[in-house]
C-alpha positions as CSV (number, residue, x, y, z in Angstrom):
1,X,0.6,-27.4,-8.1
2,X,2.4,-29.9,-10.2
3,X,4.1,-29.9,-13.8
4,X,0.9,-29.7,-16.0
5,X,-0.4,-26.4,-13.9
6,X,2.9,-25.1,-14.3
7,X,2.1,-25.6,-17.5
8,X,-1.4,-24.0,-17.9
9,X,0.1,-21.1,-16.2
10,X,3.1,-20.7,-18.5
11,X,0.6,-20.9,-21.6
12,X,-1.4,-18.5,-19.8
13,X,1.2,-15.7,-19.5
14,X,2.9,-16.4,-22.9
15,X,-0.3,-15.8,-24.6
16,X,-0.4,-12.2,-22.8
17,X,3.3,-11.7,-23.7
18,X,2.7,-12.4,-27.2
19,X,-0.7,-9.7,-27.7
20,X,0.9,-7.0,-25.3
21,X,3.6,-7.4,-27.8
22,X,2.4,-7.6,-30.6
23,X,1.9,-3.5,-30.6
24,X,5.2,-2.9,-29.5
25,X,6.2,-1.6,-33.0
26,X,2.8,0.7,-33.7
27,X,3.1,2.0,-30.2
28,X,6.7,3.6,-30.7
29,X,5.7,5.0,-34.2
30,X,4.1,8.1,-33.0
31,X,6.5,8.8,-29.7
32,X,5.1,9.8,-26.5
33,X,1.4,10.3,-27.4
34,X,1.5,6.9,-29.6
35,X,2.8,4.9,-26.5
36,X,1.1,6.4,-23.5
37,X,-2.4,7.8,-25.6
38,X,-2.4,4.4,-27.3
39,X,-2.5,6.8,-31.0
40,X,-6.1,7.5,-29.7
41,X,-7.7,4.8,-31.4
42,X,-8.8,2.8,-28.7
43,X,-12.6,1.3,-29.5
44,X,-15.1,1.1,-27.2
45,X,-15.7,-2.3,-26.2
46,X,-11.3,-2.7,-25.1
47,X,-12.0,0.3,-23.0
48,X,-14.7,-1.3,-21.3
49,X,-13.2,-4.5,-21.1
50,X,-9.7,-3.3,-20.5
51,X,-10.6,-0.8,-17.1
52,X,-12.8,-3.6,-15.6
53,X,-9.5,-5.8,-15.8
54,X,-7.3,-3.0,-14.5
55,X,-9.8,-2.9,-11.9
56,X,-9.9,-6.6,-10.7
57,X,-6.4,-6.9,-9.7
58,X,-7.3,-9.8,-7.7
59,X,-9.9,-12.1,-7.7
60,X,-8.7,-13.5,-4.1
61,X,-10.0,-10.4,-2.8
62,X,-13.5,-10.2,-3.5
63,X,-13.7,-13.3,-2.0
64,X,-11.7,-12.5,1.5
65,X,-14.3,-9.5,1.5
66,X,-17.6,-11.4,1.4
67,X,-15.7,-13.9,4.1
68,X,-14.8,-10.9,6.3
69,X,-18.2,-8.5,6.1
70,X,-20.4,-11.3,4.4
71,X,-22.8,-11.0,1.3
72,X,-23.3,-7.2,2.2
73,X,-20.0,-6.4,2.2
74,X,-19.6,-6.0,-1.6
75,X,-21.2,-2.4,-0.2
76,X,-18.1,-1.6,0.9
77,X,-17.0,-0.2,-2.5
78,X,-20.5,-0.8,-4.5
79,X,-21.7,2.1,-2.1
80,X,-19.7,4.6,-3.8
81,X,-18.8,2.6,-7.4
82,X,-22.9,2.9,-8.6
83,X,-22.5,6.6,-8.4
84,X,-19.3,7.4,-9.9
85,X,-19.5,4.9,-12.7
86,X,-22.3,6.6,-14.7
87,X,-21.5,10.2,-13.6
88,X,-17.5,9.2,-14.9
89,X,-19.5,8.1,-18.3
90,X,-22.2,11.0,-18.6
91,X,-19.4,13.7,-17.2
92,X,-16.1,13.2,-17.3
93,X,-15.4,10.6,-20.3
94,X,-16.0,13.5,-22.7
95,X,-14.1,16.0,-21.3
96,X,-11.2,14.3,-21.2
97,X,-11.0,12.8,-24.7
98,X,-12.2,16.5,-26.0
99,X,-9.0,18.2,-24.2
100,X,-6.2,16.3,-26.5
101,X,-3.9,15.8,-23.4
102,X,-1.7,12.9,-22.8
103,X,-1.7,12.6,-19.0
104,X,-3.9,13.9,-16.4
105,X,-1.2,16.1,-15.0
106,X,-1.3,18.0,-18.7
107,X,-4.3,18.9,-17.6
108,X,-3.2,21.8,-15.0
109,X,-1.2,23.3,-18.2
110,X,-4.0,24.2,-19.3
111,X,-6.7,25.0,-16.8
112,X,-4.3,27.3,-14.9
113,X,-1.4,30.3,-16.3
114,X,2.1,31.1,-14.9
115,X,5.0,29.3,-13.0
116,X,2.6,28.1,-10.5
117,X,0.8,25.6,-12.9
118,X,4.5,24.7,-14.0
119,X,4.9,23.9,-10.5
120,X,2.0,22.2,-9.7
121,X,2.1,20.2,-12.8
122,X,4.9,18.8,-11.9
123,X,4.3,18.3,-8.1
124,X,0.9,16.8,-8.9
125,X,2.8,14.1,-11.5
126,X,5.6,13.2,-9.0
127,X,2.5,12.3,-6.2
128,X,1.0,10.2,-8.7
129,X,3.4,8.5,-10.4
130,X,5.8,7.7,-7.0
131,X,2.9,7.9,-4.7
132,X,-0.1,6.8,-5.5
133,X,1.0,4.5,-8.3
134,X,3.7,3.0,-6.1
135,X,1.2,2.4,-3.1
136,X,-1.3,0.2,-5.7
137,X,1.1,-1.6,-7.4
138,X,2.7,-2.1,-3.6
139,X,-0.7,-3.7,-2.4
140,X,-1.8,-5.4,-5.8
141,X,1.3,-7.3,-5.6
142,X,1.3,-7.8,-1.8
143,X,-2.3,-9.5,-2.0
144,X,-1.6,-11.4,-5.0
145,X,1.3,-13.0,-3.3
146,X,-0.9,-13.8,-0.7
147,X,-4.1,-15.3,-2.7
148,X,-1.8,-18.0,-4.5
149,X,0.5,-18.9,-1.0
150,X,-1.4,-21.7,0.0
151,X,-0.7,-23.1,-3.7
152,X,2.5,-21.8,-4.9
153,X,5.3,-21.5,-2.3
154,X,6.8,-18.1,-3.5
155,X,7.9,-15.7,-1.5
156,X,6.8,-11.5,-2.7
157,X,9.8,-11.2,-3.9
158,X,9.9,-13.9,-6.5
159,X,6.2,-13.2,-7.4
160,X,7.8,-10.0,-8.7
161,X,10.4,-11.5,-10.4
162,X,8.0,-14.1,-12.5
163,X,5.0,-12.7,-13.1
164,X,6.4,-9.1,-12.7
165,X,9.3,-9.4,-14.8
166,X,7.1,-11.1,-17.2
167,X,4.6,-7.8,-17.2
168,X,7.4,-5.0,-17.1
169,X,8.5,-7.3,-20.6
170,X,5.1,-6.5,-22.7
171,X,4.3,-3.0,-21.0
172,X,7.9,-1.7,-21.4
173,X,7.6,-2.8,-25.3
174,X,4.0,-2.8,-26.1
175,X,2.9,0.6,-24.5
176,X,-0.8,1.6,-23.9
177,X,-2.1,-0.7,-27.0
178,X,-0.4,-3.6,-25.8
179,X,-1.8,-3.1,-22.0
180,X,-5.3,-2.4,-23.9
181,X,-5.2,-5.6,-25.5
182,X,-3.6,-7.9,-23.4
183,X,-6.3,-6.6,-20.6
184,X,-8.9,-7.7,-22.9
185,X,-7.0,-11.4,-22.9
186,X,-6.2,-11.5,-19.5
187,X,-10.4,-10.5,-18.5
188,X,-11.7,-14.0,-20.8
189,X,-8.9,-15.6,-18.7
190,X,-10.1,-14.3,-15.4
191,X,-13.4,-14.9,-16.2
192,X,-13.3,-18.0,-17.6
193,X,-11.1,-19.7,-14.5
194,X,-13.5,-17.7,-11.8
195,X,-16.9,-19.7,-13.3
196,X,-15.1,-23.1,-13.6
197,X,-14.3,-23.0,-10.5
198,X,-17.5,-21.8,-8.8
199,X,-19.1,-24.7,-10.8
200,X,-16.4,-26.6,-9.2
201,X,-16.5,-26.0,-5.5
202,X,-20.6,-26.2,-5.6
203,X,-20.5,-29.6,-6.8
204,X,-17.6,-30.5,-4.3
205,X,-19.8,-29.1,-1.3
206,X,-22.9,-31.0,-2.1
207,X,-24.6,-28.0,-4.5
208,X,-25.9,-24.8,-3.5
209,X,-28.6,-25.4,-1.6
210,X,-26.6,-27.5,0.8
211,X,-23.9,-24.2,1.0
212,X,-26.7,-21.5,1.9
213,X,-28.1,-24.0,4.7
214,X,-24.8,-24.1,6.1
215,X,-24.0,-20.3,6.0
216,X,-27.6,-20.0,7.8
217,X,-26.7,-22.3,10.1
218,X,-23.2,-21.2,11.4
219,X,-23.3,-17.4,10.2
220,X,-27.1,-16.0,9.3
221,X,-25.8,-12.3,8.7
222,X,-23.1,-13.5,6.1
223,X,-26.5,-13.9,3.8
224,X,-27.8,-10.4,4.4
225,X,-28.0,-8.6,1.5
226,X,-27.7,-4.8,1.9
227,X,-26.6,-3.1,4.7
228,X,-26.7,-2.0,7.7
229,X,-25.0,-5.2,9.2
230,X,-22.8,-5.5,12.6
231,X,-19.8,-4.8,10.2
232,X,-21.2,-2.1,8.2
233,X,-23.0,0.4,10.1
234,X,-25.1,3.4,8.3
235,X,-22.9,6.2,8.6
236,X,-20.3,4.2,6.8
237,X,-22.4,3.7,4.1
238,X,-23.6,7.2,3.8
239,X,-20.0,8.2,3.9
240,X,-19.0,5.9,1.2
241,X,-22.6,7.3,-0.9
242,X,-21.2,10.8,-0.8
243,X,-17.8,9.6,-1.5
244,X,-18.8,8.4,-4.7
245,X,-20.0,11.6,-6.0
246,X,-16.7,12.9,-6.0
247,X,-14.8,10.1,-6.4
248,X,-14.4,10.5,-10.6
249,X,-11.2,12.5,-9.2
250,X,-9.8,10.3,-7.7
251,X,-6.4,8.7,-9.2
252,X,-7.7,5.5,-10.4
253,X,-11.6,6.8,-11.5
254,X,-12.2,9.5,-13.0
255,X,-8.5,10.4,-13.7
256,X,-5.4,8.2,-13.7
257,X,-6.2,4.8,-15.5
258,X,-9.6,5.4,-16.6
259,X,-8.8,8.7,-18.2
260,X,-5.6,7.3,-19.7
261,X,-8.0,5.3,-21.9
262,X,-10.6,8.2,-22.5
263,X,-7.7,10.1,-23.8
264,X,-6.9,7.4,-26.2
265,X,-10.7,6.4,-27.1
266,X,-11.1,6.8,-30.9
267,X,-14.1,9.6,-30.2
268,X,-16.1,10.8,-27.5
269,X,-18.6,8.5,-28.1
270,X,-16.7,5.7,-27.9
271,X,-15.3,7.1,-24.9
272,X,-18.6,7.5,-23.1
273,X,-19.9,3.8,-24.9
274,X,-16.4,2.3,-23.4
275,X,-17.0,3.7,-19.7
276,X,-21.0,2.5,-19.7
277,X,-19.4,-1.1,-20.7
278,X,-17.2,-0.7,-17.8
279,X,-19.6,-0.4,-15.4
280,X,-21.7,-3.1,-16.3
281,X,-18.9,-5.5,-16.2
282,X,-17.5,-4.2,-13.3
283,X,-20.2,-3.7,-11.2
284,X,-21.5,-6.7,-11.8
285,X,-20.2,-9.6,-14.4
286,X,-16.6,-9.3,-13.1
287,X,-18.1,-10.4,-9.4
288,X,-20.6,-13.0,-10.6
289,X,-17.9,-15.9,-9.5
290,X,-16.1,-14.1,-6.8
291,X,-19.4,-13.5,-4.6
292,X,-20.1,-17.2,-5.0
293,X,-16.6,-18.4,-4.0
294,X,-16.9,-15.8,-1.0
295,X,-20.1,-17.4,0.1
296,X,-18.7,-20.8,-0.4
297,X,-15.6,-19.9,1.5
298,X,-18.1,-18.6,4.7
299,X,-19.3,-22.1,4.8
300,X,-16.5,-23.5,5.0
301,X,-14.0,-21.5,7.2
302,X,-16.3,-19.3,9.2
303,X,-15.4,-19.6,13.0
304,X,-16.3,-18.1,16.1
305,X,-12.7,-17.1,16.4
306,X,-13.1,-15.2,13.4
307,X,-16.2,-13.6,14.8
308,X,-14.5,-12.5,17.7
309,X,-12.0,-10.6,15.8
310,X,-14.4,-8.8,13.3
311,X,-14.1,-5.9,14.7
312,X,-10.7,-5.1,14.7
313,X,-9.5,-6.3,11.4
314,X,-9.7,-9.9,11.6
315,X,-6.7,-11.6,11.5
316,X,-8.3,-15.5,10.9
317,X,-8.8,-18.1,13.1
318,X,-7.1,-21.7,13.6
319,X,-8.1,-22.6,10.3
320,X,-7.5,-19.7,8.4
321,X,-4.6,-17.8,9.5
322,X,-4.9,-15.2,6.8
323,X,-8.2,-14.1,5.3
324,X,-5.9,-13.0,2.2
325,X,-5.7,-16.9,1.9
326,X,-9.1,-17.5,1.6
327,X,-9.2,-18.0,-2.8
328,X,-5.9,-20.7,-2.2
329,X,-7.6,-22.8,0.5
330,X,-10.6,-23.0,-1.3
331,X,-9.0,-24.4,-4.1
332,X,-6.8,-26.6,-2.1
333,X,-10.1,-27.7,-0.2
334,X,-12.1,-28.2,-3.3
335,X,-9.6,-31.4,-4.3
336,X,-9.6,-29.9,-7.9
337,X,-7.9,-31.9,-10.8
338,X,-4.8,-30.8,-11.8
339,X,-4.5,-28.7,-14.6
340,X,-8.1,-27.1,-13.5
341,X,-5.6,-25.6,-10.8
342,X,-3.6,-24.0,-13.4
343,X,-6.0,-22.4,-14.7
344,X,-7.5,-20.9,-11.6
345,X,-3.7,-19.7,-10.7
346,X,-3.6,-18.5,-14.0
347,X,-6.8,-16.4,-13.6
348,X,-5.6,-14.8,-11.0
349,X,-2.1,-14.2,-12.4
350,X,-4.1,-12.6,-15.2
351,X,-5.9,-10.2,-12.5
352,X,-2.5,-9.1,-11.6
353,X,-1.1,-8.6,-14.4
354,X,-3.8,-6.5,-15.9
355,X,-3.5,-4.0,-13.0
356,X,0.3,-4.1,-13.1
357,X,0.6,-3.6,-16.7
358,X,-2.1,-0.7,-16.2
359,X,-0.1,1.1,-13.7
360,X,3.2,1.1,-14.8
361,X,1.9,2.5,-18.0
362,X,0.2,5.1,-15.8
363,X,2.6,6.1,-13.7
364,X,5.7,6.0,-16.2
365,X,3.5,8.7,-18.6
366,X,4.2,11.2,-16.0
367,X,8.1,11.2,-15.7
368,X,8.2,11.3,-19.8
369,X,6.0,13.5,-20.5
370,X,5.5,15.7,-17.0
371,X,8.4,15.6,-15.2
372,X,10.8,15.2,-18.2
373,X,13.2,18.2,-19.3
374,X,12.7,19.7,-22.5
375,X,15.8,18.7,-23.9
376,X,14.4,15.2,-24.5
377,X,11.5,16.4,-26.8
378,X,13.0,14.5,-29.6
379,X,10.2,12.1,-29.9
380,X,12.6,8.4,-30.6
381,X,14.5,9.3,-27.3
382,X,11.5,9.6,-25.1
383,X,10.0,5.6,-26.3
384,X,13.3,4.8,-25.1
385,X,12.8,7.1,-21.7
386,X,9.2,5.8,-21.5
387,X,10.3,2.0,-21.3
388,X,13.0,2.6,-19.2
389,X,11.3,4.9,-17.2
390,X,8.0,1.5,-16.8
391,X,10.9,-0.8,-15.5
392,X,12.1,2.1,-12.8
393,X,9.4,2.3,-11.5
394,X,8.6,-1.5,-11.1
395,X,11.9,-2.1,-9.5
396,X,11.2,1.3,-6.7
397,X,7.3,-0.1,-6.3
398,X,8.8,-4.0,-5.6
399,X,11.0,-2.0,-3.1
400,X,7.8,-0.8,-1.5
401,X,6.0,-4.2,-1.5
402,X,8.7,-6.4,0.6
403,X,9.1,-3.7,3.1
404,X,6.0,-2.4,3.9
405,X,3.0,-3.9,2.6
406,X,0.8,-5.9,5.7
407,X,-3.0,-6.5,6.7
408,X,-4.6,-7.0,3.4
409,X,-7.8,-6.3,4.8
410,X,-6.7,-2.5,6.0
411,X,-4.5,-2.1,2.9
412,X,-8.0,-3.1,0.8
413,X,-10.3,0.0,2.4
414,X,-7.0,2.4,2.6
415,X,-6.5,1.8,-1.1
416,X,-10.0,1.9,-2.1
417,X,-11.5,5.0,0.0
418,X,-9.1,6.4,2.5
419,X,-6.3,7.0,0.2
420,X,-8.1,9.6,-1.8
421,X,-10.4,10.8,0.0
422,X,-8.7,14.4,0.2
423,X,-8.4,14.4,-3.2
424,X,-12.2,14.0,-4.4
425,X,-13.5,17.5,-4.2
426,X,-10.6,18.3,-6.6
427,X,-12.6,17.5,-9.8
428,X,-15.7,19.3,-9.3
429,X,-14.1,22.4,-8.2
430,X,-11.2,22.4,-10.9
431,X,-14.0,21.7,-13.7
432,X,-17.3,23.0,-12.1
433,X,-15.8,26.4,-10.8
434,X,-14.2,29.1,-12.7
435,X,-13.0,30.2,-9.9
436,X,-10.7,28.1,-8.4
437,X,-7.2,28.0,-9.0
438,X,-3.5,26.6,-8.8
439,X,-3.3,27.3,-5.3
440,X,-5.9,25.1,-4.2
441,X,-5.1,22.3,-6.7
442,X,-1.5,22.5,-5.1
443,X,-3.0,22.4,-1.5
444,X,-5.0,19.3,-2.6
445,X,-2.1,17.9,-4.5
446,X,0.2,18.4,-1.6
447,X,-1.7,17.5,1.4
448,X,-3.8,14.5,0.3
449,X,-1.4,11.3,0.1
450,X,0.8,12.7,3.6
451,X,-2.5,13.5,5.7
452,X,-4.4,9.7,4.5
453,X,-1.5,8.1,5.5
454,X,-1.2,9.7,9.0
455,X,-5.4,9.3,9.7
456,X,-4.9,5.9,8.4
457,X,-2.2,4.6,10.4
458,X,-0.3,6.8,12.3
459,X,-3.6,8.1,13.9
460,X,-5.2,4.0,13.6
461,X,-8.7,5.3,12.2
462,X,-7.8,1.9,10.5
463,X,-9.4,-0.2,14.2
464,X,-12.4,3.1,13.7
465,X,-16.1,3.0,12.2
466,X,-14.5,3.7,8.6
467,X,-16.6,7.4,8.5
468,X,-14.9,8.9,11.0
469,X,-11.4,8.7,8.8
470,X,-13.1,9.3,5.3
471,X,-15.3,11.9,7.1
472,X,-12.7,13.9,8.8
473,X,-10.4,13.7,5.6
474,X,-13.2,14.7,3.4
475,X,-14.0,18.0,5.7
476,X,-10.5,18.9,6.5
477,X,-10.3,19.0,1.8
478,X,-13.5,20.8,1.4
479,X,-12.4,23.6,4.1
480,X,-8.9,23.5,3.1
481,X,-9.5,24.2,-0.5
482,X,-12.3,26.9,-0.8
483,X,-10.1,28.6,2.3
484,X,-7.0,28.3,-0.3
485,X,-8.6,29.4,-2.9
486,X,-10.9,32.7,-1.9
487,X,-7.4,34.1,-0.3
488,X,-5.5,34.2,-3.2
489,X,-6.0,35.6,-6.6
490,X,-8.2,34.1,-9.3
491,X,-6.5,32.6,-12.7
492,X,-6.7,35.1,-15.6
493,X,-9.3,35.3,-17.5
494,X,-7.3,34.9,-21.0
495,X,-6.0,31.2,-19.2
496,X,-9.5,30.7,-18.4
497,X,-11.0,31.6,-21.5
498,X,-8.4,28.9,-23.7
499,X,-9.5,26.5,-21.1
500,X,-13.2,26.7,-21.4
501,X,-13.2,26.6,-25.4
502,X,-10.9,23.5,-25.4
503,X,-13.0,21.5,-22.7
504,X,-16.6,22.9,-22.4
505,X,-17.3,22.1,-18.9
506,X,-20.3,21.9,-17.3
507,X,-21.3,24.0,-14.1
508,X,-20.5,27.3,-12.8
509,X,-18.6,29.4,-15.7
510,X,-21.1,32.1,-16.6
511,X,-18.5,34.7,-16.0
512,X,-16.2,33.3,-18.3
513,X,-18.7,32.1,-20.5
514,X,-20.4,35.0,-22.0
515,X,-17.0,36.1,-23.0
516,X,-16.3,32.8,-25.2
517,X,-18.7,33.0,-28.0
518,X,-18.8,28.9,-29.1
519,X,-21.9,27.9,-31.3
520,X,-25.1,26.3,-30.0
521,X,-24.3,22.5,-31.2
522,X,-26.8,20.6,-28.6
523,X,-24.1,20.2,-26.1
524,X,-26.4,18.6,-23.4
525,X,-26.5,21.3,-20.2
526,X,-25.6,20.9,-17.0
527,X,-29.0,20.1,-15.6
528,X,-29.1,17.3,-18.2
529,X,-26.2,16.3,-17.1
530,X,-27.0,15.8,-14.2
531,X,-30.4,13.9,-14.9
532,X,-28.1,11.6,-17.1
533,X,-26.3,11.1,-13.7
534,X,-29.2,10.0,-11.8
535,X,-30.6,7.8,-14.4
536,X,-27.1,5.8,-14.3
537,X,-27.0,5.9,-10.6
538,X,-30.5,3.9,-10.4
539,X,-29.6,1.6,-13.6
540,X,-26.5,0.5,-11.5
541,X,-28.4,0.5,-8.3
542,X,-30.8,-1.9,-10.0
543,X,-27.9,-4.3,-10.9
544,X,-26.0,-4.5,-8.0
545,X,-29.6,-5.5,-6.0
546,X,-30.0,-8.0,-8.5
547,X,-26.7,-9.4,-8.6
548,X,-26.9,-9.8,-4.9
549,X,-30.2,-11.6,-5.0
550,X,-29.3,-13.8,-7.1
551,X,-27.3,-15.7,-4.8
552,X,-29.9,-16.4,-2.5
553,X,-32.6,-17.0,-4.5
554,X,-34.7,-13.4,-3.7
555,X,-36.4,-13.8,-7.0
556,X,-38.9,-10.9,-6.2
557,X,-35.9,-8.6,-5.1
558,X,-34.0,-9.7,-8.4
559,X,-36.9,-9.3,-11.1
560,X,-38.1,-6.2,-9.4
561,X,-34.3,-4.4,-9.4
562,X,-33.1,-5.9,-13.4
563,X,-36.6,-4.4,-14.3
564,X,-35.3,-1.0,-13.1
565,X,-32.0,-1.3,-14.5
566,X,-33.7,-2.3,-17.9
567,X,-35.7,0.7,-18.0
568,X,-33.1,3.1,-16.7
569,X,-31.0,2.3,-18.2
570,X,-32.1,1.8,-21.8
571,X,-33.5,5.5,-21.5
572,X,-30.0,6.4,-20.5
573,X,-28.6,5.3,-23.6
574,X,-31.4,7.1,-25.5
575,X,-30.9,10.0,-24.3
576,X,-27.2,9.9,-24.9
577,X,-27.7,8.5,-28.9
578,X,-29.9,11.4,-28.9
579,X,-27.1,13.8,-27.8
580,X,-23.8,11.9,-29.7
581,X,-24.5,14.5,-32.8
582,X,-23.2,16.9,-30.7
583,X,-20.3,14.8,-29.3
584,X,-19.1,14.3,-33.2
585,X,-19.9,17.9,-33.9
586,X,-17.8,19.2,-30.8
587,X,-15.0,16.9,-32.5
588,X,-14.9,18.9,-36.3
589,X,-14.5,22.4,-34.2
590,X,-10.1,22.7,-33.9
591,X,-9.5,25.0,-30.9
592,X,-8.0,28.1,-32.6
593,X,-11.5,28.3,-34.6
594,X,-13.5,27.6,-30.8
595,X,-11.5,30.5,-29.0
């Protein structure tokens, strides 16, 4: 990189500086729920746009992931994304923007009574704001510091400083609005640096054609399209299937970021419109480019050495050390123009810096509003608490980064699967059945992080087929937590009661229920629920088939699959235009009046 990329880059991150802080004075109007909730006025198309760019907190690794597991290995997370996408949208998206909550953690206030939810409230916010917040932000910034080595000569530490210190600056001031909307700027950046330089490296390796012949030569299962693959055997992906029927409770689905924004969607509606827009770009748009520069990385540093090490974790080959390095050697093989490599840093600092800005915002709205004292409830003291609290948390997740953070390729599955595996079956039960209560969500709160971590590493089912580690934590959660819960005594039904009128859930409350007289508004049921599920599932099945045939020119796959998502999903969205009478209906009923 010389001056004039520099440059691009500098221009890059002042233009996010300047939007994230441009809502620094609305966000502290309205204290705690202004700044973290965003004044719940959050449209639609910046939820979309702003979760798929939490969600791409590196380009560099999309492409390291085709390079490792070839075409098929987008599976590795598409497997479980295309189910909990639409069932987060259809299920979830609602019921959090209905409940008026500012974090998730608020949550167990009201779905459980006495000191026990106290407790658990504030156990569940210190795991997710110094553990599972600290653990992304630790491999974000670990694997973005990688991607841009072979370009910029920085060490971790003073990636944090720059572009870090430059983040912690807007979030700190800015607050939810100004993550929303400097997201949005930071996903046309992303975007627009990915496609230029696709276009790019296919014209500097003699067009496409000429790239596919040479991955067929040298590696024909990089150009497989589904699994199973030598990498990517079927119980893995039946694992990962399963996984993503559960995985809206997960800390960075279902709750964490993405509900962050559900609570501060303008309506339900907009709420449900925002998370359908998220899945199409995510699933799909986001990874248009990235799939391509994977591909074109295979033909150009796939070895046999490489091959060799597949199985274990690779750790590169002569000439690629790293696979993290993949994106940077690309670009330094593609003999880009100057400037043009500015902008391609500056997409990826923009990937970074929407997932950073994310979750410090995240993980700081649990100290001020969870784990805060009560005698800080003056609403000016805790904007100032809130900011302060963003740039703590930084500094302890930096901490984490330099000391810890190794094997990108590892780090990307444990983040992605492994980490919150024991937590999935949380969400159904704490929403689905009246009957389970604080005792298992504090098993589940308590156990999850500690156990991952030691059948991750400690145990190495890291060098394992990935279903025996996701399997075994899955089984140990769903045994643990019924065991947990059937021994000790059910929440009252006065707690439960409160809970149901505020949220409406779907699923097994019958006993609870008939005591809550609400009125018959066309709420959609839970079996319609569920068909609303399975339409999205096949709508995004549909486009994830098509996006992978695009690449290799399976024309009959690809018109066959967008035909299915077409029809899907526009009956989807029929169905639920149908139903958003209710949604605005549910909205005019205050909760004293429901209960």
């Amino acid at each position: 990189m010389n001056f004039v990329d520099w440059l691009v880059v500098a221009a890059s991150c002042g233009l996010v500086f300047t939007v994230g802080l441009l809502f620094a004075r609305r966000s502290s109007k309205k204290g705690a729920a202004g700044y973290f909730a965003g004044d719940r006025d959050v449209p639609w198309w910046a939820i979309g746009l702003s979760n798929t760019a939490t969600y791409s907190s590196g380009t560099g690794a999309f492409v390291m992931l085709v390079l490792v597991f070839g075409l098929s290995g987008n599976w590795l997370w598409w497997a479980s994304w295309i189910v909990w996408m639409p069932l987060v949208a259809i299920v979830w998206a609602r019921l959090w923007r209905r409940m008026q909550i500012v974090t998730t953690a608020e949550l167990i206030s009201l779905r459980y009574g006495g000191k026990p939810a106290v407790v658990a409230r504030k156990i569940y916010a210190f795991v997710c704001c110094f553990g599972f917040a600290v653990l992304i932000i630790a491999y974000i910034t670990g694997f973005f510091a990688k991607t841009i080595a072979p370009l910029c000569p920085l060490t971790t530490w003073q990636v944090l400083l720059i572009f870090g210190g430059i983040t912690v600056c807007y979030t700190m001031f800015g607050g939810l609005l100004g993550v929303v909307y400097a997201d949005v700027v930071q996903f046309c950046i992303m975007i627009t640096g990915c496609t230029v330089f696709l276009v790019l490296a296919i014209s500097h390796n003699g067009g496409w054609q000429n790239i596919l012949s040479h991955v067929q030569q040298i590696r024909p299962s990089g150009l497989v399209q589904t699994p199973p693959t030598p990498s990517i055997d079927v119980l893995t992906l039946v694992a990962l299937f399963v996984q993503g029927w559960f995985f809206a409770g997960s800390p960075t689905a279902g709750e964490g970021m993405t509900a962050q924004r559900f609570m501060a969607a303008r309506d339900e509606r907009h709420a449900v419109g925002g998370q359908l827009f998220n899945s199409f770009l995510a699933l799909s748009v986001r990874t248009l480019p990235l799939i391509g520069l994977g591909i074109v990385a295979m033909s150009m540093f796939w070895t046999s050495d490489l091959e060799k090490n597949l199985g274990s974790m690779p750790a590169g080959s002569t000439m690629l050390k790293d696979p993290a390095h993949a994106w940077g050697e690309l670009i330094k093989a593609s003999n880009l123009p100057h400037g043009f490599i500015g902008l391609l840093v500056a997409a990826e600092v923009a990937a970074f810096m929407g997932s950073l800005s994310s979750l410090i915002n995240w993980g700081g709205s649990f100290v001020v509003n969870d784990l805060l004292p009560a005698r800080f409830a003056k609403e000016e003291g805790k904007v100032w608490i809130s900011r302060l609290t963003t740039l703590a948390l930084f500094l302890f997740a930096a901490t984490v980064t330099i000391l810890f953070v190794d094997n990108m390729v590892s780090w990307f599955l444990f983040i992605n699967s492994a980490m919150v595996v024991f937590l999935l079956p949380l969400s159904w039960f704490r929403f689905f059945w009246w009957r389970f209560n604080v005792w298992g969500e504090l098993a589940a709160v308590v156990l999850g992080l500690p156990l991952a971590i030691i059948v991750w590493f400690t145990l190495d089912f890291q060098s394992k087929p990935m279903w025996q580690g996701l399997g075994l934590l899955f089984g140990l959660s769903i045994m643990v937590l019924i065991t947990v819960t059937l021994l000790t005594p059910p929440e009252s039904k006065e707690t439960l009661k409160v809970f149901y009128a505020r949220c409406r859930p779907p699923g097994f409350w019958k006993p609870i229920s008939d005591e809550v007289p609400l009125p018959d508004i066309g709420e959609p049921t839970t079996a319609e629920m569920f068909w609303d599920s399975l339409l999205g599932i096949i709508a995004s099945l549909g486009l994830v088939l098509a996006t992978n045939a695009i690449f290799v020119g399976d024309w009959p796959r690809f018109f066959m699959s967008i035909t299915g998502c077409v029809v899907t999903g526009a009956w989807l969205l029929r169905r639920i235009l149908l139903k958003s009478r209710a949604a605005k209906l549910i909205e005019t009923i205050e909760p004293e009046a429901a209960r």
